[in-house]
C-alpha positions, -999 to +999 in steps of 0.1 A: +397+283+325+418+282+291+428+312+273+407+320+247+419+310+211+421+339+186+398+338+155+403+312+129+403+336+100+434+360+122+459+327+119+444+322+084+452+359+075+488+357+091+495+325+077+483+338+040+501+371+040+536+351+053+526+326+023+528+356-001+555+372+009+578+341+005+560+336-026+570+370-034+608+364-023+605+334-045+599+354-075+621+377-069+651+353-066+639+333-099+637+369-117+673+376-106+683+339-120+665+344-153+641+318-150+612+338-157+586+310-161+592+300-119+593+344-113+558+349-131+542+318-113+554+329-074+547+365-088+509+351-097+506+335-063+515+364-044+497+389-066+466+366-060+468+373-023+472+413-030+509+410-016+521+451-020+541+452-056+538+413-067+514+422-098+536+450-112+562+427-107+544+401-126+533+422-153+571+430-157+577+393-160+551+385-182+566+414-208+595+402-205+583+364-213+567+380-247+593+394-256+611+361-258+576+340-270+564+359-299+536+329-304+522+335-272+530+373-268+496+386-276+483+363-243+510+372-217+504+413-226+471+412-219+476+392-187+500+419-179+477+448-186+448+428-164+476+425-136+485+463-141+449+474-136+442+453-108+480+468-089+471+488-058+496+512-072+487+514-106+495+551-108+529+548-090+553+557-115+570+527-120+536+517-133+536+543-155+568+531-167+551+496-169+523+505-190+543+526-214+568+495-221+537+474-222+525+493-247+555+496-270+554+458-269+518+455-283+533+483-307+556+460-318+535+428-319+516+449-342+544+458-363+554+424-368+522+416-378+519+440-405+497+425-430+475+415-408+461+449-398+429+462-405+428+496-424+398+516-411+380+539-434 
């Protein structure tokens, strides 16, 4: 009689989590090289699959992508601060860290801005 084969879902599992984590190496090499458009997207993919540290490390790339994209910097921080609340470890301190420069960049945006606030009273 044949050995049995394991579950389909167990070799899905394995196969996924050895997906993320090279998606997660990916990201990390592209952040080293500067090419933070290629970081955030293996950063995305492994975030997706709740690889340990990818969405902080995302986040961090996406602040770093409005900071050099002031057109689009009001999208990528608030993808950053979904990616932030949805970390595992979102009260590690380095995502402490993350949400205090996250914040100082909407600060800014805001600054930048300034006629286009809205005065309250």
């Amino acid at each position: 009689m044949p050995a049995p084969l394991p579950p389909p879902d167990a070799d899905g599992r394995r196969a996924g989590r050895a997906l993320a984590e090279v998606a997660y190496r990916l990201g990390d090499r592209c952040d080293r090289e500067g090419d933070l458009d290629r970081a955030a997207r293996w950063f995305r993919r492994a975030a997706e699959t709740g690889w340990p540290g990818a969405a902080l490390r995302l986040a961090d790339v996406l602040g770093r992508l409005a900071d050099d994209r002031p057109e689009s910097s009001e999208v990528l921080l608030a993808e950053a601060i979904r990616w932030i609340s949805r970390a595992s470890d979102a009260t590690s301190p380095a995502a402490i860290g993350l949400i205090t420069d996250t914040l100082n960049r909407h600060q800014r945006l805001a600054a930048r801005r300034g006629g286009d606030s809205v005065t309250v009273g």
